[in-house]
C-alpha positions in Angstrom: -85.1 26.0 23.9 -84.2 26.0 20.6 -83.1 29.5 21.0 -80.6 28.4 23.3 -79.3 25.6 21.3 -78.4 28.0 18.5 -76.4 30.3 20.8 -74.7 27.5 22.3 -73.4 26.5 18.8 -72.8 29.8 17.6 -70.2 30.8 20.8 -68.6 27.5 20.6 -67.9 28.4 16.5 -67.4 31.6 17.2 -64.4 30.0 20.1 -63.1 27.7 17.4 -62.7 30.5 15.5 -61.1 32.6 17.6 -58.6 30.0 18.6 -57.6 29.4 14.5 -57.5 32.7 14.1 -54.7 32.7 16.9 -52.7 29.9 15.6 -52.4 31.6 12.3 -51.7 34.6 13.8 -48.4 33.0 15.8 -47.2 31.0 12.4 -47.1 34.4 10.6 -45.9 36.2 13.1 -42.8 33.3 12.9 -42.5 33.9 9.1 -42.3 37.4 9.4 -39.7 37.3 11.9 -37.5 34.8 9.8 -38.1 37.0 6.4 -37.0 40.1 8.0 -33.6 38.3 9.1 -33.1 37.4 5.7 -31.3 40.0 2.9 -34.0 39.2 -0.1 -37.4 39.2 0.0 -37.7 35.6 -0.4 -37.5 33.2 2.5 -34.2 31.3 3.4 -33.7 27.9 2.0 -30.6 25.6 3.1 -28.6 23.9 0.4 -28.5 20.4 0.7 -24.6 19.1 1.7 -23.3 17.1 -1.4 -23.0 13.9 -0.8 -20.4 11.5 -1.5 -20.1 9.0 -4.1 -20.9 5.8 -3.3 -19.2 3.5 -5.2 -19.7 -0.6 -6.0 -18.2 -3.2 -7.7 -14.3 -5.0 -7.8 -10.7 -3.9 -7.7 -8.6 -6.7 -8.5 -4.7 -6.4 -7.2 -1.9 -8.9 -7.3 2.0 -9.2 -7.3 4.6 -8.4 -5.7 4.9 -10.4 -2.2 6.8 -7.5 -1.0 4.4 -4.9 -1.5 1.5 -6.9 -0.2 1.4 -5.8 3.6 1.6 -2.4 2.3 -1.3 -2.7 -0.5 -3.6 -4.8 2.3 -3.6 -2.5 4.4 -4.3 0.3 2.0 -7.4 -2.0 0.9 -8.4 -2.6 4.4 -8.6 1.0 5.6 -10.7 2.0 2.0 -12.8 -0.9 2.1 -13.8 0.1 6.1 -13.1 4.0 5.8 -14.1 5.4 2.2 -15.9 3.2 -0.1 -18.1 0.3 1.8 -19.8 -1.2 -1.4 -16.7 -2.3 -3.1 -14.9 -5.3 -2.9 -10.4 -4.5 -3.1 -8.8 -8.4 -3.7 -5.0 -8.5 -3.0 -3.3 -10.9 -4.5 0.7 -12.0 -3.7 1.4 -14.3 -6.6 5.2 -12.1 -6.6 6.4 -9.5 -8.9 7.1 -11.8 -12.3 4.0 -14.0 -12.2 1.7 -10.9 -11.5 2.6 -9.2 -14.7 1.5 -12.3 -16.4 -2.2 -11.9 -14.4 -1.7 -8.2 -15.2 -0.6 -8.9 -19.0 -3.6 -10.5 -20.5 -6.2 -9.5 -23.5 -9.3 -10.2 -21.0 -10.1 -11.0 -17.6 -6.5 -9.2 -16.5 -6.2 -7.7 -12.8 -6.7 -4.1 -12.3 -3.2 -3.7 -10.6 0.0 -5.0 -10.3 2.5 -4.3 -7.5 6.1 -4.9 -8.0 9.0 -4.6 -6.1 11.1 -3.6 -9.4 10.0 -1.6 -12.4 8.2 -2.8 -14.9 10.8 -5.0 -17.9 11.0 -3.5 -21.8 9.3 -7.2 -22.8 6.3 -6.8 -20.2 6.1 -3.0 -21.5 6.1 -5.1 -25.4 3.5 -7.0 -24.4 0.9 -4.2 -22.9 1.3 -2.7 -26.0 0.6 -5.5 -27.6 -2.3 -5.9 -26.1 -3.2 -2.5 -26.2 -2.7 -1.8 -22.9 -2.4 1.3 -21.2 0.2 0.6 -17.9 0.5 3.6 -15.6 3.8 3.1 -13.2 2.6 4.3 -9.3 5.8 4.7 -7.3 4.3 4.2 -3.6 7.0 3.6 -1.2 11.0 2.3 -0.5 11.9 -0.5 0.7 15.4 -1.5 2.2 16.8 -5.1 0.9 17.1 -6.5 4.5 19.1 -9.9 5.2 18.3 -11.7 8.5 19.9 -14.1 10.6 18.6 -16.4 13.7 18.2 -14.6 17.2 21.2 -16.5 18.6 23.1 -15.8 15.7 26.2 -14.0 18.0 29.2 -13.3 15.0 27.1 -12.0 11.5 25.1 -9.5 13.3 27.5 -7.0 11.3 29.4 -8.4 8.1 30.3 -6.1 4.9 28.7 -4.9 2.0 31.1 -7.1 -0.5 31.0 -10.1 2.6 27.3 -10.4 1.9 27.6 -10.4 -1.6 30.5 -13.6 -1.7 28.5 -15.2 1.0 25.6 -15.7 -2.0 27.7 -15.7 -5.3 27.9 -19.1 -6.2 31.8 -18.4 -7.5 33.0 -17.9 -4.2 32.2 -21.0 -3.3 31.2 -20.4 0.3 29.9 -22.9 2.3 30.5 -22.5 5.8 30.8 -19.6 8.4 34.7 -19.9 8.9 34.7 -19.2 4.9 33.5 -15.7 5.7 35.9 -14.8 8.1 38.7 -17.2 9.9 37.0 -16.4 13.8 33.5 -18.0 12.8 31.7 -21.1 13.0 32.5 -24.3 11.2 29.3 -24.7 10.7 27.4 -25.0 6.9 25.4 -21.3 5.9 22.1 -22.2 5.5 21.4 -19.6 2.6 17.6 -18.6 1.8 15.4 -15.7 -0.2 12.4 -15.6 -2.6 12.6 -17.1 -5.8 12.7 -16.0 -9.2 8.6 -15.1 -9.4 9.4 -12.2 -7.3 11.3 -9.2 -7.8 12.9 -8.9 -4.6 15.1 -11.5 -6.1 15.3 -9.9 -9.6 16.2 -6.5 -7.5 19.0 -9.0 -5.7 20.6 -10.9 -8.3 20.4 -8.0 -10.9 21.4 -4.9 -9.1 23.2 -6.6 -5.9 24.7 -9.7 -7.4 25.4 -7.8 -10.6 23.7 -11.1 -12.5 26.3 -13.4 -11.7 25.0 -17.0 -10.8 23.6 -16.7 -7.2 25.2 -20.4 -5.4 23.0 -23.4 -6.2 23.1 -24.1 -2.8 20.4 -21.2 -2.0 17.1 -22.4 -0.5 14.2 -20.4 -2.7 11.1 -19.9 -1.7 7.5 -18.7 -2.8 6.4 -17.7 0.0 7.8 -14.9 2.8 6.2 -16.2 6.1 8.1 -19.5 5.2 11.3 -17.6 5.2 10.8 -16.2 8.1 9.7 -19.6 9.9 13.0 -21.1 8.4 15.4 -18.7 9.7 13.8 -18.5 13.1 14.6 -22.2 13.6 17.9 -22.9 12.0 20.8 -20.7 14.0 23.1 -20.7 11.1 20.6 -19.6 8.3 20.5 -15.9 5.9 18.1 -15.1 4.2 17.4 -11.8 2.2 14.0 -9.8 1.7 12.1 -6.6 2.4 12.4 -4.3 5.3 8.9 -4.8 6.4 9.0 -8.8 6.8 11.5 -8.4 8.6 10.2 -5.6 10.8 6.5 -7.7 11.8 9.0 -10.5 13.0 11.6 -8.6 14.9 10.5 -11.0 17.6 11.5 -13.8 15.6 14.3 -12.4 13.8 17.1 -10.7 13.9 18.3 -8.1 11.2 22.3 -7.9 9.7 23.7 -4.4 10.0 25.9 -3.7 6.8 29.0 -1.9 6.3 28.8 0.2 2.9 32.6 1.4 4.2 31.7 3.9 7.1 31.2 1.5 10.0 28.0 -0.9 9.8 24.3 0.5 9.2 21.0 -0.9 10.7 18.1 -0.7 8.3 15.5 1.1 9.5 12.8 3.7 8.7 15.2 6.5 9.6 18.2 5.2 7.1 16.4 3.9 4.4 16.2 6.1 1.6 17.2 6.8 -1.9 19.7 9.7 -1.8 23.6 9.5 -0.2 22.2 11.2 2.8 20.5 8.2 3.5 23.0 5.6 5.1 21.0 2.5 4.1 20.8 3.4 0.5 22.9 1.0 -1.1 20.2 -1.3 -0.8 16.9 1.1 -0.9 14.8 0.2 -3.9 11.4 1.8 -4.9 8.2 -0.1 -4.9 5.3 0.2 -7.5 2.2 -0.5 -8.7 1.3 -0.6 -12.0 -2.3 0.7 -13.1 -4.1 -0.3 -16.1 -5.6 2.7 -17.4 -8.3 1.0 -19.2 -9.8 -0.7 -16.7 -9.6 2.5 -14.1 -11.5 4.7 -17.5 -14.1 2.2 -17.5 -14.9 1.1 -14.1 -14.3 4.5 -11.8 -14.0 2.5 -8.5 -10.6 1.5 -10.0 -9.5 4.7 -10.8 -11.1 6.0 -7.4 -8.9 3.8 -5.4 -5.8 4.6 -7.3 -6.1 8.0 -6.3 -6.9 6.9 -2.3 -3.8 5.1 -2.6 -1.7 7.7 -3.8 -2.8 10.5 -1.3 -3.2 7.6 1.6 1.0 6.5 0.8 3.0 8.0 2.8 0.9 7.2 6.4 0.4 3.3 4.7 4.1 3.1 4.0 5.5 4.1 7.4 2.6 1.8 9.4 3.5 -1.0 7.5 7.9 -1.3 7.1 8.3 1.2 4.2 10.0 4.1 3.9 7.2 7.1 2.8 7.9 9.3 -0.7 8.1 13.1 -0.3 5.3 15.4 -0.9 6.2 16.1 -4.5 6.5 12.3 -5.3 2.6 12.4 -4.2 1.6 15.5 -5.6 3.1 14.3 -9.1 1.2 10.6 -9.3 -2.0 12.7 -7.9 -1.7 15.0 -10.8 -1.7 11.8 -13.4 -3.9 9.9 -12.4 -6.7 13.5 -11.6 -5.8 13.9 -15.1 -7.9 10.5 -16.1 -11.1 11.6 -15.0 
């Protein structure tokens, strides 16, 4: 009995065996067949895919009222699309008063936008303050000036018309004053005020700094603007393409006669050289970058450089006119040049 006992075991080791033996077999035969598909004599290994920064931490933006849809969005799409873990603040405090959140020894934002360039006193003070200020050019914008919906008679006035309607030594009050075959009615005259630089742009470059009238209703805010002039049929009011292009339902915009018959901005005719119709009143838009702050936190410097190559398809989504490829390429190549 004992005899058979023995057997027993030894077949069923001898089977387990067998059956390892196999297995073996098969993974080396596997082996084999990989190594002889490979050049070397060692077996192929794949190289891990280099993965992508992930970034944390805070960009802090503010100015320019103007360029705010634009530098939203552009936060929006690198907040959702490129860097999750940090946090892009935009800020529309205007032009002016963001150079003095920009301007300061600690606790300054990381960007300012502006809707003009940056003054020879704010450039005093950066250095000052031993500042570094890099000027972005990101997009152009077209000075637009609106008028109610049921506005029928200024849907197309003059270059020089607008500029008397708003000079306060023309002393234009009502519509007849611009021409005889208008209202009697008073010109309820609006635009930003002096913290933004769509006005500085306005009463510097358009009004040549002559006194703009006393008369014109100023405002902080843009969507207040546009509320106003929606409601009052004899209002004006000046500001940036794009406001006025997210309210075309609401508004209605003043095509301008620069002397060859009157021009409607738009995408297609604003732009910076003559063979752009609208240029007269295209003006570049900026941010400015603090090079400090984008050498010692790289999330800063990271989104400049999204912002730059993400311009021209932010620009035309939200009212601005896009820069050419060589605008790009040049800001790309300053701010690669800070890593």
């Amino acid at each position: 009995m004992k005899s058979l006992k023995k057997l027993g075991l030894f077949l069923i080791l001898a089977a387990l065996i067998a059956v390892a033996a196999a297995c073996g077999g098969t993974d080396s035969a596997e082996e084999t067949e990989g190594n002889d598909s490979n050049t070397g004599n060692e077996p192929q290994t794949e190289e891990p895919a280099e993965a992508e920064t992930e970034l944390e931490g805070s960009v802090v933006i503010d100015g320019s009222g103007t360029v705010y849809p634009f530098m939203a969005k552009m936060a929006e799409n690198y907040m959702t699309n490129e860097q999750e873990g940090v946090s892009v603040e935009v800020g529309r405090a205007g032009t002016s008063a963001g150079f003095k959140k920009f301007l300061v020894e600690e606790g300054g934002t990381d960007f300012n936008d502006a809707s003009r360039q940056i003054k020879d006193e704010e450039k005093a003070t950066a250095d000052e303050l031993g500042i570094e200020v890099q000027e972005i050019k990101v997009a152009l914008d077209g000075l637009t000036f609106v008028i109610n919906p049921e506005n029928d008679w200024a849907k197309e006035l003059t270059r020089d018309e607008l500029i008397k309607i708003f000079l306060d030594s023309e002393g234009i009050k009502n519509w007849s004053d611009v021409r005889p075959d208008f209202p009697d009615e008073p010109i309820s005259k609006m635009g930003p005020n002096e913290n933004h630089g769509t006005y500085e742009f306005f009463w510097e470059t358009i009004l040549e700094e002559q006194d703009i009238d006393a008369d014109t209703n100023l405002q902080q805010e843009y969507s207040i603007l546009v509320d106003l002039v929606s409601k009052d049929k004899n209002a004006i009011a000046f500001f940036g393409y794009g406001y006025y292009d997210s309210n075309k339902d609401k508004l209605q915009a003043v095509s301008v006669d620069f002397g060859d018959g009157p021009v409607e901005p738009s995408l297609e005719t604003i732009g910076e050289s003559e063979d752009f119709a609208y240029s007269p009143f295209t003006r570049p838009v900026f941010t400015y970058l603090n090079v400090n702050m984008a050498k010692e936190k790289p999330q800063v410097l990271d989104y400049a450089i999204y912002a730059v190559e993400n311009a021209q398809t932010v620009a035309s989504e939200t009212g601005f006119a896009p820069l050419t490829d060589d605008e790009v390429q040049a800001s790309l190549d300053v701010l690669n040049g800070l890593k």
